[in-house]
C-alpha positions as CSV (number, residue, x, y, z in Angstrom):
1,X,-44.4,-5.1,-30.2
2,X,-41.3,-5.7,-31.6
3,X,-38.8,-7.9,-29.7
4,X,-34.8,-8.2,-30.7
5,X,-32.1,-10.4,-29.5
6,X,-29.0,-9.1,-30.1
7,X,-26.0,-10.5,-30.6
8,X,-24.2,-12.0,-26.7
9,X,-21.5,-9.9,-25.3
10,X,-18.9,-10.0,-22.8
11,X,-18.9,-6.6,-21.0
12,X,-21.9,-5.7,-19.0
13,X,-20.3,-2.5,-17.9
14,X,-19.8,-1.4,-21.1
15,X,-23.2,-2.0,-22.3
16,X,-24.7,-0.4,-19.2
17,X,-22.5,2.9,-19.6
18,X,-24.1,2.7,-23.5
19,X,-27.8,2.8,-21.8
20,X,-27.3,4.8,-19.2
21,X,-25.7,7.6,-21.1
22,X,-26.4,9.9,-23.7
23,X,-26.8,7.9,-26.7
24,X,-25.0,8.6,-29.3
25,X,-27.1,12.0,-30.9
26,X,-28.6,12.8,-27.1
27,X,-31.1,10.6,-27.8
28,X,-31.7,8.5,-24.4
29,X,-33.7,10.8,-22.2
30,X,-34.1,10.2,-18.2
31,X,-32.4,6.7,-18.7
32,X,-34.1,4.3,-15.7
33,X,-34.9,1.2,-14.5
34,X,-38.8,-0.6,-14.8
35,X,-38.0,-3.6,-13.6
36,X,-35.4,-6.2,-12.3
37,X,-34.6,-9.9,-11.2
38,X,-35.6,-9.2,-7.6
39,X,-37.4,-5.7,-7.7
40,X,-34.5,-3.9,-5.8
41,X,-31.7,-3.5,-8.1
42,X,-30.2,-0.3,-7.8
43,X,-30.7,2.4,-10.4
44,X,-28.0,4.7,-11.6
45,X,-30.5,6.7,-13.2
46,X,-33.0,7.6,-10.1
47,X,-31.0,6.6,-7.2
48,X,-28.0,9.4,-7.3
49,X,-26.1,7.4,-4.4
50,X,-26.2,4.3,-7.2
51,X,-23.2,3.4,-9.9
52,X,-23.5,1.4,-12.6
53,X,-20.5,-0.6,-11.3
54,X,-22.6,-1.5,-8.3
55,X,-25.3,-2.9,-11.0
56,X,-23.1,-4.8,-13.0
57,X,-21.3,-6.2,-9.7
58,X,-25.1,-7.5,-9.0
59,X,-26.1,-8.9,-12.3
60,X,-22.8,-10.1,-12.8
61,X,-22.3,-11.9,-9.2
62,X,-23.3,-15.4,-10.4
63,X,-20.5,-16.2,-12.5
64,X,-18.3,-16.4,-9.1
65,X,-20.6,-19.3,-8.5
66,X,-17.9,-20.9,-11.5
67,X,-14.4,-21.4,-12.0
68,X,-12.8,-18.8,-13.8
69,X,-11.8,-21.2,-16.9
70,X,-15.7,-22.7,-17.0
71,X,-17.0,-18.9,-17.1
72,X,-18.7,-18.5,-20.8
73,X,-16.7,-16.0,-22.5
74,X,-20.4,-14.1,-24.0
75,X,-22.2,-14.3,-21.1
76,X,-24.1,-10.6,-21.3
77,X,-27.6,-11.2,-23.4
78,X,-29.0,-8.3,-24.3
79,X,-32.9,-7.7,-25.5
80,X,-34.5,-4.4,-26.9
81,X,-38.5,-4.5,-27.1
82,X,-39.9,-1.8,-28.8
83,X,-43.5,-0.7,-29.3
84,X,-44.7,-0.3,-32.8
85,X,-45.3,3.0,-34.2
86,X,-48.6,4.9,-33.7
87,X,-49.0,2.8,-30.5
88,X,-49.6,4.6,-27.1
89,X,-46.7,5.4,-24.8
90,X,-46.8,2.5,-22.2
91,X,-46.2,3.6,-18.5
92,X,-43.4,2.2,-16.3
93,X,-45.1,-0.3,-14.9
94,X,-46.2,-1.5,-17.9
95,X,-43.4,-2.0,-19.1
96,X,-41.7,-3.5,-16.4
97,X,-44.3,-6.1,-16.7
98,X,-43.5,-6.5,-20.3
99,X,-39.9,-7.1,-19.2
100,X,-41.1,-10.2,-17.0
101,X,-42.9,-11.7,-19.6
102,X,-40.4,-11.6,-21.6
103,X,-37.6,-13.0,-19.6
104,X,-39.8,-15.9,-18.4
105,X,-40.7,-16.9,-22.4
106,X,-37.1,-16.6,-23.2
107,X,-35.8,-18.8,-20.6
108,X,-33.4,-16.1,-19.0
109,X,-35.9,-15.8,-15.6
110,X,-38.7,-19.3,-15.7
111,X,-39.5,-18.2,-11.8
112,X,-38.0,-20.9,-10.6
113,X,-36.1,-18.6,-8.1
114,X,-32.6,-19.6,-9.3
115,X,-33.1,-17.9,-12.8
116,X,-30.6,-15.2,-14.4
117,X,-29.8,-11.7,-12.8
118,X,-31.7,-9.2,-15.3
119,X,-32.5,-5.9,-15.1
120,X,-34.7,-3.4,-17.5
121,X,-34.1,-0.3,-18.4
122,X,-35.8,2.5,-20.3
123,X,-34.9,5.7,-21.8
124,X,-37.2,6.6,-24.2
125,X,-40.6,6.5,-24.6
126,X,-41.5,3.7,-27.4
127,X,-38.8,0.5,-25.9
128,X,-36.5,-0.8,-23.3
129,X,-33.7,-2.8,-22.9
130,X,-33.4,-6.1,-20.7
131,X,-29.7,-7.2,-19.8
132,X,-29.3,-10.6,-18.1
133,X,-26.1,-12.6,-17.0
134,X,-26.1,-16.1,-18.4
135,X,-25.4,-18.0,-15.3
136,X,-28.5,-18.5,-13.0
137,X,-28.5,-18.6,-9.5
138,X,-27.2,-22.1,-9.3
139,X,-24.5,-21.6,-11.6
140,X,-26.3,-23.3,-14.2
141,X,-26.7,-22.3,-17.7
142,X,-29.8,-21.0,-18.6
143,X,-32.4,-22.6,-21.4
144,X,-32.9,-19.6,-23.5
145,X,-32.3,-21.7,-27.0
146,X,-34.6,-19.4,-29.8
147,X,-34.9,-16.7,-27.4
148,X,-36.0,-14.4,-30.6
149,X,-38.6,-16.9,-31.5
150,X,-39.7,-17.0,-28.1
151,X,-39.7,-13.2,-27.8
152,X,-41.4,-13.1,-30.7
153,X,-44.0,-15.4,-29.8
154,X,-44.6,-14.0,-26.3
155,X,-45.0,-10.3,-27.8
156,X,-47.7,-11.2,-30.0
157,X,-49.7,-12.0,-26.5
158,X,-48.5,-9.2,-25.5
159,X,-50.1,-7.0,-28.2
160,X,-53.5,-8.6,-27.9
161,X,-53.3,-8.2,-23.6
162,X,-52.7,-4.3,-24.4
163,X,-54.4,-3.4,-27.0
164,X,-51.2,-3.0,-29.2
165,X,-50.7,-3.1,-33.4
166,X,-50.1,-6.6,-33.9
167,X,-46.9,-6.9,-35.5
168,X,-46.5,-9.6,-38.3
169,X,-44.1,-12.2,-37.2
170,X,-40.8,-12.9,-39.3
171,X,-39.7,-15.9,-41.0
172,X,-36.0,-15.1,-41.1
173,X,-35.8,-14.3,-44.5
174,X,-35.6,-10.7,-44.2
175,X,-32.7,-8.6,-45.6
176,X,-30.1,-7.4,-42.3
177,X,-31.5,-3.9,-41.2
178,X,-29.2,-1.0,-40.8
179,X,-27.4,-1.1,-37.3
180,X,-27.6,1.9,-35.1
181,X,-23.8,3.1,-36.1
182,X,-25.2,2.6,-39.5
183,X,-28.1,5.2,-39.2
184,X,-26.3,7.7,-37.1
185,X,-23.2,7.4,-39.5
186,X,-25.6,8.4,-42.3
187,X,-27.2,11.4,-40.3
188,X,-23.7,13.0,-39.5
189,X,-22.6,12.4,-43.2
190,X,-26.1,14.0,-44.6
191,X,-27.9,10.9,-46.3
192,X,-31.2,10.2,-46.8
193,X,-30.8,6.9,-46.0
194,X,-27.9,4.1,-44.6
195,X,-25.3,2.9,-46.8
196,X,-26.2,-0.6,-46.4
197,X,-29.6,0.3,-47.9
198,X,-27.9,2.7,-50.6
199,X,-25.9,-0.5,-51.5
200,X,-28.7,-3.1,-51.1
201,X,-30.8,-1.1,-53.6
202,X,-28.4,-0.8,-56.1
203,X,-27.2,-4.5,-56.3
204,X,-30.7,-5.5,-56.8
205,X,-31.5,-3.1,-59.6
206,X,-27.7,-4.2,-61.0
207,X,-29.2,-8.0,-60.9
208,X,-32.2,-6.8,-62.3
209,X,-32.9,-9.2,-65.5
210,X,-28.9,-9.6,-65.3
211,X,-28.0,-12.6,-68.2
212,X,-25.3,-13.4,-66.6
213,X,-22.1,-13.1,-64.0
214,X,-20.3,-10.9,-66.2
215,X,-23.0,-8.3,-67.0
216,X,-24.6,-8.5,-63.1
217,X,-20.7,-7.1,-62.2
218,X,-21.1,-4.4,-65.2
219,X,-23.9,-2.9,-64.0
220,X,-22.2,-2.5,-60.6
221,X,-19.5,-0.9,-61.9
222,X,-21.5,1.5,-63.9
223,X,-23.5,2.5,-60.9
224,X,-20.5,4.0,-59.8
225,X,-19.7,1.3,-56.9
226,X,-16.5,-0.1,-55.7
227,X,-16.6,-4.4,-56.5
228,X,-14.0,-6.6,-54.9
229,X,-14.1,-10.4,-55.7
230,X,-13.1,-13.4,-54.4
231,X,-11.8,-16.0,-56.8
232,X,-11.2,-19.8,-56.2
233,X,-8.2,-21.9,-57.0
234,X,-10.2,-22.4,-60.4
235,X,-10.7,-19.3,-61.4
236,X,-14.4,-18.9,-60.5
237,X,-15.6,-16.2,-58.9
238,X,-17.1,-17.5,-55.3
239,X,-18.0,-13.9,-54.2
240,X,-18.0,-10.5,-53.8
241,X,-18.4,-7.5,-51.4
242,X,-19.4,-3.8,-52.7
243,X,-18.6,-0.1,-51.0
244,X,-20.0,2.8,-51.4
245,X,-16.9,5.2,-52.9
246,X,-16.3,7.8,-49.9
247,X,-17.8,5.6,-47.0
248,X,-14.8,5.0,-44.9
249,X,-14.1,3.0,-41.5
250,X,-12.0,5.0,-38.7
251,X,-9.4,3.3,-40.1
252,X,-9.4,5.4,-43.6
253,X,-10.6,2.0,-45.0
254,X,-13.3,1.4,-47.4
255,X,-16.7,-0.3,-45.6
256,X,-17.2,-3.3,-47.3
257,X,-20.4,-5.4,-47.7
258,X,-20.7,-9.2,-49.0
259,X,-24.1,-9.4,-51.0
260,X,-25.2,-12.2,-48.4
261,X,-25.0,-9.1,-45.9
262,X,-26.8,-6.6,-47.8
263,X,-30.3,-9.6,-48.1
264,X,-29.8,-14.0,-48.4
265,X,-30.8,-13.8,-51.8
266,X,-27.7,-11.1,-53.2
267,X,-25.3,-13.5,-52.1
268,X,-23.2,-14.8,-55.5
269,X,-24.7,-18.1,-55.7
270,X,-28.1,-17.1,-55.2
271,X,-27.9,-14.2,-58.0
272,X,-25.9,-17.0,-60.2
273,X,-29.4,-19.4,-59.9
274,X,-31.5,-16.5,-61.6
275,X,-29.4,-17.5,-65.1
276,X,-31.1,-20.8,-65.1
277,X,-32.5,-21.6,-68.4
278,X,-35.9,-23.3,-69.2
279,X,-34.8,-26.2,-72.2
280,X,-34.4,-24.6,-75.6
281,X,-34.1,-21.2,-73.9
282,X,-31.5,-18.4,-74.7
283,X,-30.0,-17.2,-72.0
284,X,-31.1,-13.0,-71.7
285,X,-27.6,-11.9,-72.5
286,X,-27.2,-14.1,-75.8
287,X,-30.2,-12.8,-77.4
288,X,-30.5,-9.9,-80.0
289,X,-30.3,-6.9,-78.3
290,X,-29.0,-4.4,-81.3
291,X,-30.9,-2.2,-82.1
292,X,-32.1,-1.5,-78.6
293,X,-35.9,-1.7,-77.7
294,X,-37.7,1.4,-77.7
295,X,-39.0,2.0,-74.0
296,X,-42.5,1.4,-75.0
297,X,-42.1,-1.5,-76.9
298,X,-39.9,-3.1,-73.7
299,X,-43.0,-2.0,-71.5
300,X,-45.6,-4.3,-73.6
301,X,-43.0,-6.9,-73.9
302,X,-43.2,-6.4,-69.6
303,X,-46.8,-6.2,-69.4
304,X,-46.9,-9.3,-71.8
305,X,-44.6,-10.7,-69.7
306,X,-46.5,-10.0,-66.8
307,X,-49.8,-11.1,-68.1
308,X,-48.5,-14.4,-69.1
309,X,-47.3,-15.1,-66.0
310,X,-50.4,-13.9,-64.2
311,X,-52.7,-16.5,-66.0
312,X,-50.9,-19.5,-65.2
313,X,-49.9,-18.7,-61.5
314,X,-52.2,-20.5,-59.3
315,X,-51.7,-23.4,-61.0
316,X,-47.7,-24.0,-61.6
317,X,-46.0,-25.3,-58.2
318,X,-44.5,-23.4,-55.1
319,X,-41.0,-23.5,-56.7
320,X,-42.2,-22.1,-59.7
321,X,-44.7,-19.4,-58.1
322,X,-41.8,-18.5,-55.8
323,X,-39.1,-17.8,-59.1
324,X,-42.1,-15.5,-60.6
325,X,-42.4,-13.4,-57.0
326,X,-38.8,-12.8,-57.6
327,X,-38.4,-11.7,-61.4
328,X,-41.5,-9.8,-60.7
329,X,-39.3,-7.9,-58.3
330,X,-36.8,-7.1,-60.8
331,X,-39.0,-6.2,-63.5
332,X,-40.6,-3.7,-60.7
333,X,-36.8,-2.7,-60.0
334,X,-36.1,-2.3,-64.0
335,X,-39.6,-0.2,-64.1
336,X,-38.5,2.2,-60.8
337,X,-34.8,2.3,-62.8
338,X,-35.9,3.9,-66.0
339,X,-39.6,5.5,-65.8
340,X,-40.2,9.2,-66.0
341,X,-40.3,11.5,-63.0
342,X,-43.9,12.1,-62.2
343,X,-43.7,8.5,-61.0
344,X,-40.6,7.0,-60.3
345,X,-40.8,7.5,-56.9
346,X,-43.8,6.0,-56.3
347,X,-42.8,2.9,-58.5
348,X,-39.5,2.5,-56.6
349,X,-41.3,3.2,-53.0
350,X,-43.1,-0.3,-55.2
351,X,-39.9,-2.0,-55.8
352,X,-38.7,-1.5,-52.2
353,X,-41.8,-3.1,-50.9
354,X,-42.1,-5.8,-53.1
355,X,-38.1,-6.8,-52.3
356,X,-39.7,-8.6,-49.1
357,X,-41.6,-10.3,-50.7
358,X,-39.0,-12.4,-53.0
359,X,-37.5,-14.4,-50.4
360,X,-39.5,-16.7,-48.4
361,X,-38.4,-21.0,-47.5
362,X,-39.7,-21.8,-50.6
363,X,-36.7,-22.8,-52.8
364,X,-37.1,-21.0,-55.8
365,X,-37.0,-23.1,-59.6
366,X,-35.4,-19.9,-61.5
367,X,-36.1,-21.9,-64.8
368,X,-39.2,-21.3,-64.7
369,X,-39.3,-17.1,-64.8
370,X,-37.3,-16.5,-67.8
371,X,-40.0,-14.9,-69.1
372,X,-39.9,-11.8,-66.4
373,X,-36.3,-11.6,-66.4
374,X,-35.9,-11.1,-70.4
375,X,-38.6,-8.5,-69.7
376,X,-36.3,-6.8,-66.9
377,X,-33.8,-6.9,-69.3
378,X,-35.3,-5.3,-72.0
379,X,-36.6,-2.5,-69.6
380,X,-33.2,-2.0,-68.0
381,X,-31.2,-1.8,-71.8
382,X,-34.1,0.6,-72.9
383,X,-33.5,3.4,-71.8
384,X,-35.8,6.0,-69.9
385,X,-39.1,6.6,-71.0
386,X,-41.2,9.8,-71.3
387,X,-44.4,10.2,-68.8
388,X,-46.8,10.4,-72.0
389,X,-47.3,9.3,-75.1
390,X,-47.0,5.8,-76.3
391,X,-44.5,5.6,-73.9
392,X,-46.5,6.7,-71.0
393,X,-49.9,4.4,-72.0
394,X,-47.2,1.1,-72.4
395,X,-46.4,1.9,-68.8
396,X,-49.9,1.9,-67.6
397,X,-50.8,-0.5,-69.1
398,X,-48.1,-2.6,-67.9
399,X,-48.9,-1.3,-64.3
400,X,-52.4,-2.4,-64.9
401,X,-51.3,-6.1,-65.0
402,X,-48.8,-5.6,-62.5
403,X,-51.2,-4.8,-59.8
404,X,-52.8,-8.1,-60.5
405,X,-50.1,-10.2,-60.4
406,X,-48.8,-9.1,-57.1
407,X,-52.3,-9.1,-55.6
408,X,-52.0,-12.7,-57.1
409,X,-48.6,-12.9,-55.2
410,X,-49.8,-11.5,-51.9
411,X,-53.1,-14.5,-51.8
412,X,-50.4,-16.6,-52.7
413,X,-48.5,-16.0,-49.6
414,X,-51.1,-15.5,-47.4
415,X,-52.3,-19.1,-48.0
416,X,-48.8,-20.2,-46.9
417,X,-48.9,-17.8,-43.7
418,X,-45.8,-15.9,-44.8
419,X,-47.4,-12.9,-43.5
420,X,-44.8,-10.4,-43.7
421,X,-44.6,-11.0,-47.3
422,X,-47.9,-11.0,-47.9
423,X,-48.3,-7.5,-46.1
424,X,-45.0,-6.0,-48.1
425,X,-47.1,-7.1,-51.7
426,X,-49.9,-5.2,-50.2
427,X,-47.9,-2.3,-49.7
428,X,-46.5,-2.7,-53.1
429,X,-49.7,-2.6,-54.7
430,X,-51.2,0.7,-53.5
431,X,-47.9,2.0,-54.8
432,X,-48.5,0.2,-58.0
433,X,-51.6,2.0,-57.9
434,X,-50.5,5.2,-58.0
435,X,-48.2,5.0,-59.9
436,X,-51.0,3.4,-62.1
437,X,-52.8,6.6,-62.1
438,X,-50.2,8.9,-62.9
439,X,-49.6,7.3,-66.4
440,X,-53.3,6.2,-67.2
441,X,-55.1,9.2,-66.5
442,X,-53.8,11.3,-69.4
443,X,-54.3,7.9,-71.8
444,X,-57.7,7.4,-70.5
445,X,-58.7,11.0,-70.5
446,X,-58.0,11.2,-74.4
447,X,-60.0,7.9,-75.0
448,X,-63.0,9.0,-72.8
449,X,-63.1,12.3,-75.1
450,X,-62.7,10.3,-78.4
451,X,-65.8,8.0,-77.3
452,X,-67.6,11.0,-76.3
453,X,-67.4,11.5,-80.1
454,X,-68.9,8.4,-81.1
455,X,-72.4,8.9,-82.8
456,X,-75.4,7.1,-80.2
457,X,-75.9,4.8,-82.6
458,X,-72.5,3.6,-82.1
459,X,-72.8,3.6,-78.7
460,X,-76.1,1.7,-78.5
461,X,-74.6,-0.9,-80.3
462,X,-71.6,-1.8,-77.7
463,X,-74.1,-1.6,-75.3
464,X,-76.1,-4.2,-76.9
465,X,-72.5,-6.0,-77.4
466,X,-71.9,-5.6,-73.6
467,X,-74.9,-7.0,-72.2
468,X,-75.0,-10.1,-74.8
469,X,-71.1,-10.7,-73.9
470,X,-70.5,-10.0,-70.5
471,X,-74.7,-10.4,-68.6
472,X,-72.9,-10.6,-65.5
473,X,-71.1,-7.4,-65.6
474,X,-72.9,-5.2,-68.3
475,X,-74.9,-3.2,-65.2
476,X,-71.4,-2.3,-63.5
477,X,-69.1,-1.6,-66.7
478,X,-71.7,0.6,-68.0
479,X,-72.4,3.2,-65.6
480,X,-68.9,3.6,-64.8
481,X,-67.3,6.5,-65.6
482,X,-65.0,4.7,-67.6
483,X,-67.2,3.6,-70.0
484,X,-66.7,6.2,-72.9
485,X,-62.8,5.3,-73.3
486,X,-63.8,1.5,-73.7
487,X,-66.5,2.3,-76.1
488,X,-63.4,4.1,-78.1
489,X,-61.0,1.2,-77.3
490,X,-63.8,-1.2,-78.6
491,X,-64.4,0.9,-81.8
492,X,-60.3,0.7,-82.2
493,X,-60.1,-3.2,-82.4
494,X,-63.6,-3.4,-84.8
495,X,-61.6,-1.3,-87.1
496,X,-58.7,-4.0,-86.5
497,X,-60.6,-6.4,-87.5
498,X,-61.7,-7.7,-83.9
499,X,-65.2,-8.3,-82.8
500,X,-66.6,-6.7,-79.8
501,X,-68.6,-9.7,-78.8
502,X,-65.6,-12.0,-79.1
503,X,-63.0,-9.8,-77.6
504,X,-65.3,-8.8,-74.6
505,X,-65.6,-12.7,-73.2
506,X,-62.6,-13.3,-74.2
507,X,-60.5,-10.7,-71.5
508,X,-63.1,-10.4,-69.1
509,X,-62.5,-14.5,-68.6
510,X,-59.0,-14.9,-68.3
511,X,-58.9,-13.4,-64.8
512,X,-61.1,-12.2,-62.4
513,X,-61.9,-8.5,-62.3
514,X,-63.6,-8.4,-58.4
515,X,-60.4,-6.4,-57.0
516,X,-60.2,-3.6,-59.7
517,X,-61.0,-0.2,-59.1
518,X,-63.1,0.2,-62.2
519,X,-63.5,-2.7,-64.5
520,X,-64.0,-0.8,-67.7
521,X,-60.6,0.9,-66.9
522,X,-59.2,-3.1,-66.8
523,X,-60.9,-4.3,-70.1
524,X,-59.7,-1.0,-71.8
525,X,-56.2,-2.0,-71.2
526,X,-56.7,-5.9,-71.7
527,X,-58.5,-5.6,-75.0
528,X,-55.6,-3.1,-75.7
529,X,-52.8,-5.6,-74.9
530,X,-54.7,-8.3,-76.7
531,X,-55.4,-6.9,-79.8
532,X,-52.1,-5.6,-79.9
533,X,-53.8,-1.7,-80.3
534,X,-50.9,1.0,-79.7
535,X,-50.8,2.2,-75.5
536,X,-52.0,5.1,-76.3
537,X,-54.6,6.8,-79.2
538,X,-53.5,8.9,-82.0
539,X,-54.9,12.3,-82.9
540,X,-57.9,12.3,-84.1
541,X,-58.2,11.3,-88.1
542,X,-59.7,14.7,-90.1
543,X,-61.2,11.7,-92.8
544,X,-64.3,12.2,-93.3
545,X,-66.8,9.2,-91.7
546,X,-63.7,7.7,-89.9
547,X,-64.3,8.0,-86.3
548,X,-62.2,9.8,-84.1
549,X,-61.2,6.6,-81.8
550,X,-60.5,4.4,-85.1
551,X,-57.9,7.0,-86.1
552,X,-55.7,5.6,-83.5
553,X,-54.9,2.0,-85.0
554,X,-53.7,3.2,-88.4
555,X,-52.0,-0.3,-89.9
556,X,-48.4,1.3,-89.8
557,X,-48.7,2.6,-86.2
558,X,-49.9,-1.0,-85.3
559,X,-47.2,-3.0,-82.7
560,X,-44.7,-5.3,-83.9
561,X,-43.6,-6.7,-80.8
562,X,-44.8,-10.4,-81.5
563,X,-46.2,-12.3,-78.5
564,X,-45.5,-15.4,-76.8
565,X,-49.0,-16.5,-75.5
């Protein structure tokens, strides 16, 4: 149940010929009453012999009670509750009853029997609308101080009383929503989706690992927007606004949007924080950036990035933890930005989730996530990267990490009951996931076949490394299906000079493993990312007595992206 007070108003007749019509695509069907102050306010949309003047003379009666000059100026307040989707259609009376509630926990009607004149009306299947005058009965002003929270707080009873999806409660963070104008302006004009969101999308990807002011307002530009500025007396810039080119007001005017309006944390200042420097840092735009990264290369610096960050998180401080939650979101956006087809759209339906769960109460120390955002960077000045390859395994294998830190992420805000974040990293994940599974399956395909090569006696003796390095998990990792391409990956680092029975302890202890799909699938890509073995094998070696899986980590295809561990 999903409860919204919108913003007060001055003309009740106006909003009533709004509800009581046609909506603005036909969309309000049988438009009627459930419920009222008294139970016998007449309905315009049953009652032929009723006008909607003769209900807004009713509701509206109590300001006579006060002078004209004491009169508030926004006296109309104005409530939609809607049910959540996939919930079933609530009858009449229900929601009538649902109306009472709700004007009783907002303050409007406390049955006192000198409350507000309200009245509820309904003309669709899945909400209503509650109007009320904001004078009660004895020409006081009513106590409806929060009335969302209060809403809010009501409707959570309300979905346990009738069986209901419980909706997760908001914390006022959350980016501004599309308006109704908004959404029906973008169905007449033919797009997907509303401008606001268009725009929203793009600044973020825009701040995406951004070094600075100047290159942030670059990146706008080049996405083809329309930038206006604001400066101070000084010079600075102190904000800015963004249109979409061809989105124009009645008035032939561009529509403009302030970054604070498109989400709090795309306003100038807060994008400006994100350029804080740990000590004896570089700030992302100073560094060497000529020649430019391959894409696979910036993907293991990401999944490095990633990683780093993923072993220290539960123990660095909220400030900290919250900075990381948001430069995880941009290297997500830099990812969605400049990955093949076959699964960009799942990694930007990942980047879209995950952008609710950046902004929470907790004041984010910026400092502390240059890391991620020299990642982003890298990503976003790569380039766009192929689907297989080297190019394709450096992406899974950076998505492989990247589900665990925002399943890390989502704990993280579930211990600090910021439940709508915590639910939008959930969603995030899956997508991670499948995404995940678009780039690794041809990567893990090649190494299952290469260790399906590998002579028994080879294989017998990474069992015996298994079970001696990891007791506690030898049963599971080795009747996986999986097991083959890490026999192969573990032949690949011997031949680099690793150990199996070092190597094996020492990824399978650095994080826990419980939440993966298939742990041998996880090791495969952390021994991988710790011996510094390329994404993805070569062909096969035609040596003789070379195995096929140690043809893969020939010295001069070995990575030279050096680490910061």
């Amino acid at each position: 149940m999903i409860p919204r007070v919108h913003q007060q108003g001055k003309r009740t007749a106006g909003l009533l010929h709004y509800l009581y019509g046609p909506g603005t695509h036909e969309e309000h069907i049988d438009p009627h009453l459930v419920a009222s102050f008294d139970g016998t306010a007449p309905d315009p949309g049953r009652d032929p012999a009723a006008t909607r003047i003769e209900l807004k003379k009713l509701l509206d009666q109590p300001l006579h009670l006060l002078a004209e000059d004491q009169r508030p100026e926004q006296h109309v307040w104005h409530c939609s509750v809607r049910a959540a989707p996939g919930d079933r259609t609530l009858t009449d009376a229900e929601w009538g009853e649902i109306a009472r509630r709700t004007v009783a926990a907002t303050g409007i009607d406390t049955g006192d029997g000198a409350g507000c004149r309200w009245a509820a009306l309904r003309h669709a299947d899945d909400h209503i609308h509650i109007v009320a005058t904001l004078v009660r009965e004895d020409g006081h002003r009513p106590d409806h101080h929060r009335s969302g929270k209060r809403a809010q707080a009501e409707c959570r009873l309300i979905e346990a009383d009738y069986d209901l999806t419980p909706v997760q409660p908001g914390d006022g963070t959350a980016a501004r929503r599309a308006t109704s104008p908004e959404r029906h302006k973008a169905q007449r004009q033919g797009r997907e989706r509303p401008v606001r969101e268009e725009l929203r999308e793009g600044v973020r990807r825009a701040a995406a690992g951004a070094g600075d002011e100047a290159e942030f307002f670059t990146r706008l530009a080049e996405a083809g927007f329309r930038i206006r500025t604001k400066q101070g007396t000084s010079g600075d810039t102190l904000g800015y606004a963004v249109a979409l080119p061809g989105d124009r007001n009645k008035a032939d005017q561009p529509v403009w949007f302030s970054g604070s309006k498109l989400a709090p944390d795309l306003s100038l200042r807060r994008i400006q924080q994100r350029f804080a420097q740990e000590p004896g840092q570089n700030s992302p735009s100073t560094e060497e950036t000529t020649p430019r990264m391959r894409p696979a290369a910036a993907r293991r610096m990401a999944g490095d990035a990633a990683w780093n960050t993923l072993r220290g998180f539960e123990t660095v401080e909220d400030r900290a933890a919250a900075a990381q939650i948001s430069a995880t979101g941009e290297v997500l956006d830099a990812l969605a930005t400049t990955s093949a087809a076959s699964h960009r759209t799942e990694l930007r339906s990942a980047a879209a989730a995950f952008e609710r769960a950046s902004r929470s109460h907790t004041r984010a120390a910026h400092q502390h996530s240059q890391e991620l955002r020299r990642a982003a960077r890298a990503l976003a000045h790569s380039g766009p990267a192929f689907g297989r390859g080297e190019d394709g395994g450096a992406t899974a294998m950076a998505l492989s990490t990247l589900v665990f830190l925002t399943l890390a992420a989502a704990r993280w805000h579930a211990q600090r009951q910021q439940a709508q974040q915590a639910a939008a990293v959930q969603q995030a994940a899956q997508h991670l996931r499948d995404a995940y599974r678009v780039t690794a399956t041809p990567v893990l395909r090649a190494l299952h076949d290469h260790g399906k090569q590998l002579p028994h006696t080879v294989h017998e003796q990474l069992r015996e490394a298994v079970r001696a390095a990891l007791p506690h998990l030898a049963d599971t990792v080795l009747s996986e299906p999986g097991w083959p391409a890490l026999a192969a990956t573990l032949t690949e680092a011997e031949h680099a000079g690793h150990s199996p029975s070092s190597v094996l302890p020492e990824v399978a202890n650095q994080r826990e493993l419980h939440s993966a799909d298939s742990t041998s699938d996880v090791l495969v890509w952390r021994i991988r990312q710790t011996t510094d073995l390329p994404a993805a094998p070569a062909r096969p070696n035609t040596k003789p007595g070379l195995p096929a899986a140690a043809a893969a980590v020939q010295p001069e295809q070995r990575h030279a992206h050096s680490r910061r561990r």
